[in-house]
Structure formats: C-alpha cells, structure tokens
LOSE-869524 format. One record per residue (C-alpha): chain; residue number from 1; z, y, x. Coordinates in steps of 0.02 Angstrom, whole numbers, plus 50000, padded with zeros to 5 digits. Each point is the difference from the previous one (the first is absolute). Last residue first. Example, Ala and Ser with C-alpha at 12.3 -4.5 7.8 and 13.67 -1.06 7.14 Angstrom:
LOSE-869524
[A 2 [50357 49947 50684]];
[A 1 [50033 49828 49931]];
//
This chain:
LOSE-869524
[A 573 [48337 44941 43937]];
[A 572 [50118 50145 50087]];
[A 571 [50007 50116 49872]];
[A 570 [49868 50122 50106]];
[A 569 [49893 49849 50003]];
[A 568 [50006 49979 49813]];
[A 567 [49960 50195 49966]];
[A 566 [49859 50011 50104]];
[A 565 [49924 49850 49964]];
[A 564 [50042 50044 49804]];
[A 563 [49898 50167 50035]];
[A 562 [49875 49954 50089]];
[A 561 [49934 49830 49888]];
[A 560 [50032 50151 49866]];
[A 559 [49874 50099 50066]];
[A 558 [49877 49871 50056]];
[A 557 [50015 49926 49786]];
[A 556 [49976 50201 49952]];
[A 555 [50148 50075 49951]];
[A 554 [50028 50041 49812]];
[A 553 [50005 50217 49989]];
[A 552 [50155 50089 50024]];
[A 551 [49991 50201 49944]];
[A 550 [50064 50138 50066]];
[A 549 [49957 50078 50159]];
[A 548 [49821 49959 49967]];
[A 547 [50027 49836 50032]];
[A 546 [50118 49864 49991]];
[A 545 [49989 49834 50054]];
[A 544 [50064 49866 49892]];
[A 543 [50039 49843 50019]];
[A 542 [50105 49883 49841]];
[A 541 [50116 49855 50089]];
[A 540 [50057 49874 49902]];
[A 539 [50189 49928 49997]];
[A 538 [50022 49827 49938]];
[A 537 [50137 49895 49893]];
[A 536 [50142 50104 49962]];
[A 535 [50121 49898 49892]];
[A 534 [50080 50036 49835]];
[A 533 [49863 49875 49902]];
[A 532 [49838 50089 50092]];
[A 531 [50009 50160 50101]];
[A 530 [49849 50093 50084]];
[A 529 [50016 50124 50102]];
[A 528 [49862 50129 50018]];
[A 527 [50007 50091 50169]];
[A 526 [49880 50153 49990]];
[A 525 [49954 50051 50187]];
[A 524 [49944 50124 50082]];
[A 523 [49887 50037 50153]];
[A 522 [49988 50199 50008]];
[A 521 [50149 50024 50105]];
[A 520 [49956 49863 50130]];
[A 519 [49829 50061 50033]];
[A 518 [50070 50169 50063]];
[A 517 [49957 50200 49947]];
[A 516 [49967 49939 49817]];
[A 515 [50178 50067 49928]];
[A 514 [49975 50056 49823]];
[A 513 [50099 49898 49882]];
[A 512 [49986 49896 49859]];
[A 511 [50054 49812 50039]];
[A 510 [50063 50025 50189]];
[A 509 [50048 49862 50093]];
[A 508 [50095 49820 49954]];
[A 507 [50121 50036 50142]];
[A 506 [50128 49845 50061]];
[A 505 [49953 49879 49864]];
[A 504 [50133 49873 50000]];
[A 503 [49997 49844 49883]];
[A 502 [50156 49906 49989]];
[A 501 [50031 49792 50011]];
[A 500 [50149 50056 50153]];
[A 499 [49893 50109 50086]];
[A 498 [49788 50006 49978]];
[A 497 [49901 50157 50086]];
[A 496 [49870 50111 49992]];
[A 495 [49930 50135 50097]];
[A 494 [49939 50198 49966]];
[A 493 [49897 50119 49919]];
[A 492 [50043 50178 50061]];
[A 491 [50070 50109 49860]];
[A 490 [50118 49892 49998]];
[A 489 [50147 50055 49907]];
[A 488 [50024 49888 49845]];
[A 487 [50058 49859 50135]];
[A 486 [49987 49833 49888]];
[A 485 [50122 49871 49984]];
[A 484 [49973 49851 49886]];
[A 483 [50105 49856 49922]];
[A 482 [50141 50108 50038]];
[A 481 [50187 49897 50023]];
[A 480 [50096 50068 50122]];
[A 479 [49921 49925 50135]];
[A 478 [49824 50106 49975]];
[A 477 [50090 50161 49984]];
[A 476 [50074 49972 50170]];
[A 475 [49823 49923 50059]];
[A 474 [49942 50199 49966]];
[A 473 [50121 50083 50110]];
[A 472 [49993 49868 50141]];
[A 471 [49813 50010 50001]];
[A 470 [50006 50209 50000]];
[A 469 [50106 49990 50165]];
[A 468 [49881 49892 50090]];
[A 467 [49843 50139 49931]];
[A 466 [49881 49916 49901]];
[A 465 [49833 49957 50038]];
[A 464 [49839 50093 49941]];
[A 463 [50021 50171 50089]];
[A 462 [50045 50160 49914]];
[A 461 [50182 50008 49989]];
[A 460 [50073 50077 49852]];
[A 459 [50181 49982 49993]];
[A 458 [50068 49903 49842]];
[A 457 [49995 50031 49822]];
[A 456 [50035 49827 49946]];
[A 455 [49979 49895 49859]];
[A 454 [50063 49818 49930]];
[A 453 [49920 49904 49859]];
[A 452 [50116 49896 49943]];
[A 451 [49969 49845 49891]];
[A 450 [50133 49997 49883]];
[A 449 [50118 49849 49952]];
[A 448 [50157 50077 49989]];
[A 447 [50063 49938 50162]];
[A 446 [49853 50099 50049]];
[A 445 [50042 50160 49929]];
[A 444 [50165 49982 50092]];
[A 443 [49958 49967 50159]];
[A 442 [49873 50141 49994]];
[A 441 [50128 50103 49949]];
[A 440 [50111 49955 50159]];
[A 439 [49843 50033 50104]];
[A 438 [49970 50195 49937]];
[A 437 [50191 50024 50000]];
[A 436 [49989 50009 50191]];
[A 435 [49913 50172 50007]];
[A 434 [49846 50092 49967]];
[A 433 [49982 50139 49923]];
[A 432 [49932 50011 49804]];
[A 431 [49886 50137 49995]];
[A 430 [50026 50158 49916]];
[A 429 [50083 50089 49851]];
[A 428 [50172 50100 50015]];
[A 427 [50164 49974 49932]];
[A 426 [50097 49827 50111]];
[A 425 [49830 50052 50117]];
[A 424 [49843 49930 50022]];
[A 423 [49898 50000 50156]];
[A 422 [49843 50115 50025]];
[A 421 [50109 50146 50099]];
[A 420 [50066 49885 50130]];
[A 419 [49832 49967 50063]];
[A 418 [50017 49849 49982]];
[A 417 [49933 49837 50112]];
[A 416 [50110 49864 49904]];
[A 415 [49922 50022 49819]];
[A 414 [50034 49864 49879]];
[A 413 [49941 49885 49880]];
[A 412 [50050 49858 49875]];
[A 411 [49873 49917 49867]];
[A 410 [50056 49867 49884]];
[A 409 [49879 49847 49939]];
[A 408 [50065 49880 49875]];
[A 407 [49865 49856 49945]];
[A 406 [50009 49945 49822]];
[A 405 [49812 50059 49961]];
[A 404 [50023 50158 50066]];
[A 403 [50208 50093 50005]];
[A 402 [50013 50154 50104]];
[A 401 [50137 50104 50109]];
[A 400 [49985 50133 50094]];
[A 399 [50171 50031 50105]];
[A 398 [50133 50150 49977]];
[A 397 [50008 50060 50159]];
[A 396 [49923 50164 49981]];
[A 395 [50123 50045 49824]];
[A 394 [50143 49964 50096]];
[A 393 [49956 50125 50131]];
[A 392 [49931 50133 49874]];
[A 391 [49852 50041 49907]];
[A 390 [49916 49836 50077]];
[A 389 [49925 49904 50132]];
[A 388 [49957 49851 50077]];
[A 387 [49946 49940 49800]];
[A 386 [49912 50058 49871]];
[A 385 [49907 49925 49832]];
[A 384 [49857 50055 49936]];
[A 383 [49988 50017 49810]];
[A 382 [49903 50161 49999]];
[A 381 [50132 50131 49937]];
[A 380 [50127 49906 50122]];
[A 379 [49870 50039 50145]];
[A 378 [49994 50176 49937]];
[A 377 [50187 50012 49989]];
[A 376 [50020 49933 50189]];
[A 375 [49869 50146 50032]];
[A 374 [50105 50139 49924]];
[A 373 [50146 49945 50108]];
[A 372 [49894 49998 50140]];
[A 371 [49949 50173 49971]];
[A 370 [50168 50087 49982]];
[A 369 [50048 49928 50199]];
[A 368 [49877 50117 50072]];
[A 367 [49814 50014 50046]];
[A 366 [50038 49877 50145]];
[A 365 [50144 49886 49904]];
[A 364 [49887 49839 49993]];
[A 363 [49908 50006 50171]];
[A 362 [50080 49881 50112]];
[A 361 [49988 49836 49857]];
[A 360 [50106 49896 49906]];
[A 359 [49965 50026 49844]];
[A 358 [49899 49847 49967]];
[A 357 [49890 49986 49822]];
[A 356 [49991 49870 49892]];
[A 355 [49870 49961 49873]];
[A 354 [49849 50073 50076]];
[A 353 [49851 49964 49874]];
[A 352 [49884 50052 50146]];
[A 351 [49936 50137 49858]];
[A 350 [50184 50049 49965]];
[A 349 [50039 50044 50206]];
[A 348 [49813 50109 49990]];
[A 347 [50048 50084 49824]];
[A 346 [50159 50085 50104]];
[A 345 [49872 50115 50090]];
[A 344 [49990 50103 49861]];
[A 343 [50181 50060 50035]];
[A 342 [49929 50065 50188]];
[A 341 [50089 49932 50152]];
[A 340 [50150 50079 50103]];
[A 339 [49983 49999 50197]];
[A 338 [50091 50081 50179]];
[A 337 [49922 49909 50105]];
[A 336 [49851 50117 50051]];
[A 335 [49837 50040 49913]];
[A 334 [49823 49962 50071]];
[A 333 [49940 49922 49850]];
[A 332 [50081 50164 49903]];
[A 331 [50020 49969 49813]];
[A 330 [49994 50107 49860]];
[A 329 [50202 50063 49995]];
[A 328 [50149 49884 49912]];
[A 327 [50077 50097 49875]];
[A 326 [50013 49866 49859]];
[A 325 [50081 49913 50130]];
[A 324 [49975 49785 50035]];
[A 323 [50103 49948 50134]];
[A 322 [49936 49899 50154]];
[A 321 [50044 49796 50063]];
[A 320 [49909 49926 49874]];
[A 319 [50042 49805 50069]];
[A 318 [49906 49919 49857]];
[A 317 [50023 49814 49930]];
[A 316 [49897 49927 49866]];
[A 315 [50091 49878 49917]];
[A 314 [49907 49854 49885]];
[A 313 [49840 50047 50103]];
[A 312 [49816 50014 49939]];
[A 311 [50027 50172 50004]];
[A 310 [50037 50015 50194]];
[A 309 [49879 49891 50062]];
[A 308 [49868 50075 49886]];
[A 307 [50049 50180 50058]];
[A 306 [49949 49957 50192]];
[A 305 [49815 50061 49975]];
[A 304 [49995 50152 49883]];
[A 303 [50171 50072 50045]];
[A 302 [49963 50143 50091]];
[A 301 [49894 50078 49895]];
[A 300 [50128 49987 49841]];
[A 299 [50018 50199 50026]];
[A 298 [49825 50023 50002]];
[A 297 [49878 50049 50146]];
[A 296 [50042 50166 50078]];
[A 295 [50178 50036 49927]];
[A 294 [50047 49823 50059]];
[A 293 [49934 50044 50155]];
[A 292 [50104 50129 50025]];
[A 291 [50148 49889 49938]];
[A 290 [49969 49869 50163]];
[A 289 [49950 50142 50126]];
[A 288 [50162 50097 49964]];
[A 287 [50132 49898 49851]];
[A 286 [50000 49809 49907]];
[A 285 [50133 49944 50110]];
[A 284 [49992 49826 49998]];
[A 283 [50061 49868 50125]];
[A 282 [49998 49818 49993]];
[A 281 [49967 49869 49854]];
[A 280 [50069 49849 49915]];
[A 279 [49898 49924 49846]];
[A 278 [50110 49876 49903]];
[A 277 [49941 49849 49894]];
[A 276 [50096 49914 49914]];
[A 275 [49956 49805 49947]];
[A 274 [50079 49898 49871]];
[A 273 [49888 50035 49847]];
[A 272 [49860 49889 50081]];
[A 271 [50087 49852 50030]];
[A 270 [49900 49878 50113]];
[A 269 [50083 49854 50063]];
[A 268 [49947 49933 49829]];
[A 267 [50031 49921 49828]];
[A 266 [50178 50037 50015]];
[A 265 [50127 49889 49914]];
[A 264 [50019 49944 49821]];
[A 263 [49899 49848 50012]];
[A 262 [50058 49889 49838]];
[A 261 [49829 49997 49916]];
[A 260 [49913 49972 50145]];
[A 259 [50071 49861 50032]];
[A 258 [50017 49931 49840]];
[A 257 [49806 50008 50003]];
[A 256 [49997 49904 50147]];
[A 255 [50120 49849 49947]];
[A 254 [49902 49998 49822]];
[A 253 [49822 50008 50109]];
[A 252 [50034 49866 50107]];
[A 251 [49999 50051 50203]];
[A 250 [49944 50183 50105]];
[A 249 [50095 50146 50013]];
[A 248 [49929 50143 50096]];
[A 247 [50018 50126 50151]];
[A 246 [49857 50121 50023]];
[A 245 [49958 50112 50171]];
[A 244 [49964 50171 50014]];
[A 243 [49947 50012 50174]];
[A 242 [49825 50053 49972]];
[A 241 [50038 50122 49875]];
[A 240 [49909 50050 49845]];
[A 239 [50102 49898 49878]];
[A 238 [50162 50104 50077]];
[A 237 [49919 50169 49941]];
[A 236 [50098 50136 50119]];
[A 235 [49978 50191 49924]];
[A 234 [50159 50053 50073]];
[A 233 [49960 49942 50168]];
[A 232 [50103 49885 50105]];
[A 231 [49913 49826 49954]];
[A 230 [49881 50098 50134]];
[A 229 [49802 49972 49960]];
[A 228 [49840 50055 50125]];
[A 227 [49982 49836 50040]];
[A 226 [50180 49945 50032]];
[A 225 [50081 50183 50040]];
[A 224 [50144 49953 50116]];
[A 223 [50165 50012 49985]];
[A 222 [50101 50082 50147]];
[A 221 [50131 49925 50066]];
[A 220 [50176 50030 50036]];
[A 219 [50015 50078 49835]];
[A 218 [50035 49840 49932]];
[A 217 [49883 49896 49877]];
[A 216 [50079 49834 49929]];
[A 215 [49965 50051 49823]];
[A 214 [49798 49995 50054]];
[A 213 [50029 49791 50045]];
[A 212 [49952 50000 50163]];
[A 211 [49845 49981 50118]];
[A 210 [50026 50071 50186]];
[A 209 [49889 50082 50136]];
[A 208 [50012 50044 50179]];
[A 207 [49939 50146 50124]];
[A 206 [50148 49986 50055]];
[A 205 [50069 49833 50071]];
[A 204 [50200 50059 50010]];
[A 203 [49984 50101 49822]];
[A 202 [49951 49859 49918]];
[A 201 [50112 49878 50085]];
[A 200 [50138 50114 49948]];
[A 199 [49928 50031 49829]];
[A 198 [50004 49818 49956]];
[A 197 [50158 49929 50074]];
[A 196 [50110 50027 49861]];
[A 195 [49869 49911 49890]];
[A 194 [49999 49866 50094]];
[A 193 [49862 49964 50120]];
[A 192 [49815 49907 49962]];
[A 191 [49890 50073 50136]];
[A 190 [49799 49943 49978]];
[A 189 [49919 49943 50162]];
[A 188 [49976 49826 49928]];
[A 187 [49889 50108 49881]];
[A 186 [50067 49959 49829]];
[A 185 [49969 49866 49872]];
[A 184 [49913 50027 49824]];
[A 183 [49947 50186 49926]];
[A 182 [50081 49992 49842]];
[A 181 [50145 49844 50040]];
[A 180 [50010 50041 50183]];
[A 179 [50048 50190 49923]];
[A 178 [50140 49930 49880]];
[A 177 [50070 49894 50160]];
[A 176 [49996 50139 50116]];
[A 175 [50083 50136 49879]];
[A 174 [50174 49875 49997]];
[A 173 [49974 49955 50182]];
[A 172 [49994 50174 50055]];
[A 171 [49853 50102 50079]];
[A 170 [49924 50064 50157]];
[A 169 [49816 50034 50026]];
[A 168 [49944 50052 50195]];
[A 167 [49833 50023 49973]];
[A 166 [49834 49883 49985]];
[A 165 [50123 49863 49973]];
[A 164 [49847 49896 49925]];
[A 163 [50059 49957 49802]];
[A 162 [50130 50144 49961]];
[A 161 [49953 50131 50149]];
[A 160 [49815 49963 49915]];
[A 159 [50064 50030 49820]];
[A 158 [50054 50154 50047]];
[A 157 [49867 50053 50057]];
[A 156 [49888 49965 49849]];
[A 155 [50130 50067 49893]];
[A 154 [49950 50161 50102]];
[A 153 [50136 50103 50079]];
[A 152 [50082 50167 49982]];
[A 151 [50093 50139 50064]];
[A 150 [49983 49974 50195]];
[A 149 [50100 50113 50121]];
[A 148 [50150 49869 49983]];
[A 147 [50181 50061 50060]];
[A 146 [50059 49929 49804]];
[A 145 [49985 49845 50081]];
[A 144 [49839 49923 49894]];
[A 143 [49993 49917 49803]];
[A 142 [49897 49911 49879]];
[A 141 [50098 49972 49836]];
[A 140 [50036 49876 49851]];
[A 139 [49990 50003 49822]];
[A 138 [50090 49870 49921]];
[A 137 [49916 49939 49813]];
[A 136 [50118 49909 49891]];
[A 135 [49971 49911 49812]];
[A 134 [49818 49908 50046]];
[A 133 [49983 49863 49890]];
[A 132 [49886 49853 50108]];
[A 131 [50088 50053 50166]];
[A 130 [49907 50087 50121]];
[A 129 [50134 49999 50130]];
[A 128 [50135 49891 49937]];
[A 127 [50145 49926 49900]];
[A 126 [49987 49819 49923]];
[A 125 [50080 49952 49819]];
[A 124 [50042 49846 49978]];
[A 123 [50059 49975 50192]];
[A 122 [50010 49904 50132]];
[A 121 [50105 50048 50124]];
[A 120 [49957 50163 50100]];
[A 119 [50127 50135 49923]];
[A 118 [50078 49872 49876]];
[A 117 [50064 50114 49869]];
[A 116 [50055 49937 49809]];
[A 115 [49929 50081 49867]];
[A 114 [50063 50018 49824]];
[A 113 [50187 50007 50014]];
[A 112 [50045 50167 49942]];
[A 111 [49863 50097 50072]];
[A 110 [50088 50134 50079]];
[A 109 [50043 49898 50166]];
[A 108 [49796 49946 49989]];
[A 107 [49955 50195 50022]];
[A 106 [50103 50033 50136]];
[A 105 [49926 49851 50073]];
[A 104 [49838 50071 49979]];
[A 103 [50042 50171 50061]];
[A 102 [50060 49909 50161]];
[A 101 [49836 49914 50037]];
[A 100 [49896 50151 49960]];
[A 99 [50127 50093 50135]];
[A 98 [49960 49862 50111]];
[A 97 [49837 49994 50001]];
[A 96 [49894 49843 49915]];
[A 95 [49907 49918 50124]];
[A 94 [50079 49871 50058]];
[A 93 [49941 49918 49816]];
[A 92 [50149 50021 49853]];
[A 91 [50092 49864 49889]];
[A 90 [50050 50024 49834]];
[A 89 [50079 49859 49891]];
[A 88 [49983 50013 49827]];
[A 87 [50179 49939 49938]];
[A 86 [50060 49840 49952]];
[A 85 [50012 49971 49824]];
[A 84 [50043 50076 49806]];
[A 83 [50153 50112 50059]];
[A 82 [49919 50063 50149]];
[A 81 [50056 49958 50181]];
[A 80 [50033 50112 50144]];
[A 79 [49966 50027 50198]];
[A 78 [49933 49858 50100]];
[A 77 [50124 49992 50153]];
[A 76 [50031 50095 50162]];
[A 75 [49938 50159 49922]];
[A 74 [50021 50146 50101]];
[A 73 [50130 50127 49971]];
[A 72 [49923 50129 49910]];
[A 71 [49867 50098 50112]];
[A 70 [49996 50167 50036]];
[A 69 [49851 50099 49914]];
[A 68 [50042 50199 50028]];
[A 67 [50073 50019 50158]];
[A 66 [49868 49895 50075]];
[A 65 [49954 49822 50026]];
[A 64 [50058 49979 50197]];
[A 63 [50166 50093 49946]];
[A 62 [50029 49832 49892]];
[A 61 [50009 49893 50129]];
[A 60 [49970 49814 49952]];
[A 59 [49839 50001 50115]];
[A 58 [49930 49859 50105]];
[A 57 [49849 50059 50049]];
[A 56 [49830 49910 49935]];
[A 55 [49909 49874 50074]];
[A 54 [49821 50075 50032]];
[A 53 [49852 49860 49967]];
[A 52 [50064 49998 49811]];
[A 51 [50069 49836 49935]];
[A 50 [49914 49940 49824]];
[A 49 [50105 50043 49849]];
[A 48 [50093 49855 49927]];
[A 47 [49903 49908 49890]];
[A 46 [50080 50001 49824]];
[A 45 [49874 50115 49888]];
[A 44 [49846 49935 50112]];
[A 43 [49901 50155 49990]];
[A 42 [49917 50092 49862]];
[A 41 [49820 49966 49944]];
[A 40 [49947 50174 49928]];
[A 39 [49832 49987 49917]];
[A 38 [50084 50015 49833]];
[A 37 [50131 50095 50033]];
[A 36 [49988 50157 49908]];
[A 35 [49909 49912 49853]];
[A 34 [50173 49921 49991]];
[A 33 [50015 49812 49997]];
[A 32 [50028 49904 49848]];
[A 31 [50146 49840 50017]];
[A 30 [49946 49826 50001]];
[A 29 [50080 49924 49847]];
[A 28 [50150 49893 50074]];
[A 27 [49960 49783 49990]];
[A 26 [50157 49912 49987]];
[A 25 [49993 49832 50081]];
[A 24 [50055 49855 49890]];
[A 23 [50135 49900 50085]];
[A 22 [50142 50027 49870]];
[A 21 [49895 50005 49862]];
[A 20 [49920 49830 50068]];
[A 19 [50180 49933 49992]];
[A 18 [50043 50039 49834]];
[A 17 [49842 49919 49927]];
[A 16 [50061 49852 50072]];
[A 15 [50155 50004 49927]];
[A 14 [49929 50033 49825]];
[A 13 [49893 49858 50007]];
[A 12 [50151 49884 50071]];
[A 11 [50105 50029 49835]];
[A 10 [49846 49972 49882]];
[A 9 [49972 49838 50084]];
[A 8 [50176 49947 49987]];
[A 7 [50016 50064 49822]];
[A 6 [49874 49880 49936]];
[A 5 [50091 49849 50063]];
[A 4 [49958 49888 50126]];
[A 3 [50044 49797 49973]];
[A 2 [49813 49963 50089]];
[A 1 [49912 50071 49844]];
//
C-alpha cells in the first residue's frame, strides 16, 4: 500500500473536488425575450455612440435649454450606487436634446442610487432616437421670420433645404445632430449657429428657414404649416406629424424595464393642457351699414366666417366700443357718429364666444353715461369680463385677469385720444384715460407672473405705418413689461413691430364695422396668440376682408399675400 493510509486518499479526493467547484463555470438560463422585441436586435449595450458628422456646441448654459428644463449641474462623475451593486449606467447618443438630457438626469437624482449617468460612456442602458422602448417623443417645428408671405411648406421641401441647401436652412447644433440622425448629414450649405444667434441670422438672410424643437418657438417667427399640419392647432395629433420624433431606451430587459418604471418626467415636448389660446381683435361698433345689415340677413351674419377663430380660442377678446340702449332707433346705414346698438345685437359678442371685452373706446358715453352702466351689467350677466373701462375711474383701470392651464394672462387698456366726455370719472362711467399708471401696472402684473396684454385707444391714422409719435407710445408699454401691445383704434390695418422680446401690433383694423371706402379699412386681422408653459410662443395672423359693410370674410391666398406685404413693408421688414 506504499505506507499510505486510507484517510490520505480520502483527504486529497475532497480537495480536488474543491478545486473544480471553484473553477466550474456557471452557466445562467438564457433569459425570454418579449414578443415586442423579437425582431429587434438592439445595439452594442457598451459601445459608445458613433460620432455625428456635426460636432455639437459646447453648451453648459442653462438659458440655451429654456426657462423650463435647466440643467442640474452636470455630471463630472458616474452618478449613484444601489445597495445590491453598481448602478445601471445610462449613456445617451448626440442626439438626445438637451432638455430630454436634463429630464433624465433629473430623473436619475430621484432614483436613489439606481442609475448612474455617463452621457456618452458606455453605458447599460443606451439613450436614443428610435430606441427599442420608446418613453419620449419631441415634436419639433418648421419655421420662417415672422416678415414671411409664405404659410406653409412641403415635408418634401424641407427635406431638400435639409439634404441639398435648396434654401437658406439655419439650425442649432443640438436640433442638427437629431435631424442628421433621421434624415442623415446636411447640405454643406446648412447654418449650424447658437441658439441666440438663430433668429438674427434668420431674419438677416430672409426668405430663410429653421428646424427647432416646437417649445423653442418665439414670436419672432412664424411657424409654418408642415403639410397642411401646425403643432399649433388645437386639434394637433403628434403620431401624425412628420417631425414628431421618438426617443428610446435600448439594453437588458431588467435594466430597461426599471427604466421605465422609475421615469417620472414628461413623456413629451408636447403638453397639450399647457397651451392658451387668445384671439385679439380691432374695432367693433356693431351700428349704420354694419347693424342694417344685420337686420337684413341675421344678426349672427356677420360672423359666419371669422367666428371659428374666435370660438376655438381660450380668450376671445372684443374691443365693443358702442352701448347697448333698449331705445336705440332701426338703424340708419347712412347715420352719423353719434351711435347706440340694438339689445338683440348682444347674441353676436356671445356667438364669437367673446370672453373679454375692452372699454376703451370713443363711442361709449354717446347715448349717455346710464347706458354704459347697463351694458357693464350685461357683460357681467354673460360672464365676460371688462377692462379699459369702467363705472368709474377706479373701476376702468382695474385689469382683466385669467388663469388657463397654469398660464396667467391680465388685460390693461386705455383711451389716450378722448373725447373728454367718454373717459371715466372718480363718479361717472367711461373709459379708462390714459396716463403713467398704465406702465407701473404693467410692471407689476408682470412681476407677478402675468402675461400682459396691453391696449390703446390711440389716434386713428389711416395709413399702414405708424405715426413716430405713436412708436414711442406703444414701445413704452412694451418696456414696462407687456408681452403684447396692440392699438384697439385702428380702424386702418397697420404695421408690426418687436421691442425689448414684445409684440407690437400698431392697428389690427376693423372687426365689425362699416367702413369699405379704402382697402386698408376692410383688411382685418384676428391675432391669435398662442402661449405654452408661461411663455408666448407664436403669433398668427387670421385675414379678413369685409364686405357688405359688415361682415369679414377669409382672404383669398393673393389677398392676404397683399395684405401682409402691405403691412410688413409699412413696419419696415
């Protein structure tokens, strides 16, 4: 037995079955794949993302994101660690926005420890467009100077300025790099500026398009209808959009699906139930030619064509600048300037679905001071709110003020041009006149966080630009504070213009109203602004022309290629 004992053997068994224990590979069940993904074959989970043909901007500036999406401080350093193991690690392709970029992070800082970021290490969990679990969708937007005669382009178009430089196409890094990744590299021709260079270099090489995330929008430019669809419009279907575009998370199930399940940020750019809408209009006086034929053909008559703009608004804004008098004669189309209108003519303003009306104009007190008291009851009696005057002085500059979908609108107004006899008094209705208070509650309203919409009664000039004098007026209201100024009195359609991030309308024209003896005082417009998240994004521009002394129809496309040439020249664009 060579001197060995049996416990020798037995000892030297056991270690060696010890050692191929230790050695043994362990073999993992292969895990089931979703029905969902099984002809998905998802990228490398820890390649880095390949380099885009742009190189992005630099950009740690948080005003570059928006108001509403600033960045936490960036990550120098994976973030976080669970309490069973490292982290899943996300990383994100060039293509991911900023904003989408931010939200993410904001998500992983409320995930106690179970992903860490990388940004474009390698990751366990990759970020990007047409990711295997789609969880974000950003909608972006085709857009023009706002001093554009065009309305629309084709996607077929606008792929060509994209992929050929058939136009002048500016856009920033950040939109560049998800657009090379839909529609591959761009035109060598193709601008890539910052974003506080875009509308600048827009505006500089008109006629000149842009690409941006729809959030970005300013009213500086005009969005454009992408075959025949505006992200703008109330009825907007993102899945029907060309420039909808999907973000998702691709790598192991477990680390997706945790994901997912710990995403508590927005699933989109695109928040439906933070948008106002607010239609701003020019003169009415429903009285003469305009109420005659009212008597003629119906009292809604008038209304048939620009009434959709008006109801499908969040505020519908009328300037009604006449009493209503139970008294008030049959009319006379060839009457004079002294006017009252018929009580049955008050089913017009509630057909529009006006929501606010402006007291601010010439005509208020002409049948007598009793009769605009009674007509700031009947606007009470109908839920419409007044403002630019009142049944007395404090009463007149009291503003409007509304609350849709979190964002704060107010309404101020006032009437510089008189006569005497239509301003309020300290005991005695009228309109509110104006004077310096106007700006310092402006201030005010804004440092409260409303979007002011400032009005003025102003002198009527009938011509399309505005007088020197009636610039300095307006860009007053504008640097105190109003997101928009618009001139109440212009019977005339007049210019535009932009001071200090405000929108000024100089003379939006007459709404309902009988003057047809000059081009310019049939054109009107309907401004509808639209505000998203506390901001106004974009400012379209409904054409009318009316006829028939009364009523505005919908231009035709020459008519309203007139009309804004008109109006943009006369603004100086």
């Amino acid at each position: 037995m060579n001197g060995r004992s049996p416990l020798f053997f037995t000892f030297i068994s056991l270690l060696l079955i010890l050692v191929a224990c230790q050695q043994a590979e362990i073999v993992y069940p292969t895990p089931i794949m979703p029905a969902a993904l099984a002809n998905y074959t998802p990228p490398p989970v820890n390649a880095a993302p390949p380099t885009p043909p742009i190189t992005p901007l630099a950009t740690n500036d948080p005003a570059a994101l928006g108001p509403a999406n600033t960045l936490p401080t960036p990550f120098s350093e994976p973030l976080g660690v669970s309490q069973g193991g490292t982290a899943w690690r996300v990383a994100v392709s060039t293509a991911v926005p900023p904003n989408l970029q931010a939200q993410i992070q904001n998500m992983i800082l409320a995930a106690d420890g179970q992903f860490a970021w990388v940004g474009s290490g390698e990751g366990d969990l990759v970020i990007d467009i047409n990711g295997a679990r789609p969880f974000f969708t950003a909608v972006y937007a085709a857009a023009a100077p706002f001093a554009t005669i065009d309305d629309a382009i084709s996607l077929t178009d606008l792929q060509a300025a994209w992929q050929s430089g058939s136009k002048p196409l500016f856009v920033t890094s950040d939109t560049a790099a998800a657009l090379t990744a839909v529609w591959g590299a761009p035109a060598p021709s193709v601008q890539i500026v910052s974003p506080e260079e875009l509308v600048d270099n827009l505006w500089a090489e008109r006629p000149s398009l842009t690409i941006l995330p729809f959030d970005q929008l300013q009213p500086e430019l005009k969005t454009l209808r992408l075959d025949g669809i505006s992200p703008l419009d109330r009825a907007f279907d993102p899945a029907g959009y060309p420039l909808t575009v999907p973000f998702g998370v691709s790598g192991a199930e477990t680390a997706v699906n945790s994901f997912l399940a710990a995403w508590n940020q927005p699933t989109s750019n695109y928040q439906p139930d933070k948008f106002t809408r607010i239609a701003l209009t020019g003169v009415t006086a429903l009285v003469r030619a305009t109420a005659y034929n009212m008597e003629q053909n119906g009292i809604l008559w008038p209304a048939e064509d620009v009434a959709a703009v008006l109801q499908t608004a969040d505020i519908a804004h009328v300037s009604n600048e006449v009493s209503f008098a139970p008294d008030c004669p049959y009319p006379n189309p060839i009457g004079g300037t002294t006017f009252c209108s018929r009580d049955n003519y008050f089913e017009l303003l509630q057909f529009i679905g006006t929501d606010v009306v402006e007291l601010t104009g010439n005509h208020l007190n002409d049948w007598g001071r009793e009769y605009l008291l009674r007509t700031i009851d009947m606007y009470d009696a109908a839920g419409m709110v007044t403002f630019g005057g009142g049944k007395d002085a404090a009463d007149a500059a009291e503003p409007a003020l509304f609350e849709r979908n979190g964002n704060r609108i107010a309404f101020v107004g006032c009437n510089s041009f008189g006569p005497t006899y239509a301003w309020a008094t300290t005991n005695e209705p009228g309109a509110r006149q104006c004077d310096g208070t106007m700006a310092a509650q402006i201030r005010q309203l804004a440092d409260e966080g409303y979007l002011v919409m400032a009005t003025l009664q102003y002198t009527e000039y009938y011509q399309y630009p505005p007088a020197p004098e009636q610039v300095v007026d307006f860009e007053a209201l504008a640097a105190a504070g109003a997101t928009a100024v618009s001139g109440s009195q212009g019977h005339h359609a007049q210019g535009f213009g932009f001071y200090e991030g405000s929108f000024i309308h100089y003379g939006p024209g007459n709404l309902f109203f009988d003057q047809m003896d000059m081009l310019g005082t049939r054109q009107t417009f309907v401004d509808t602004y639209t505000v998203y998240d506390g901001r106004l994004l974009n400012v379209d521009l409904w054409t009318g022309l009316i006829e028939n002394y009364a009523k505005p129809r919908l231009m035709t496309a020459d008519e309203r290629a007139q009309a804004l040439t008109a109006v943009f020249q006369a603004s100086g664009w």
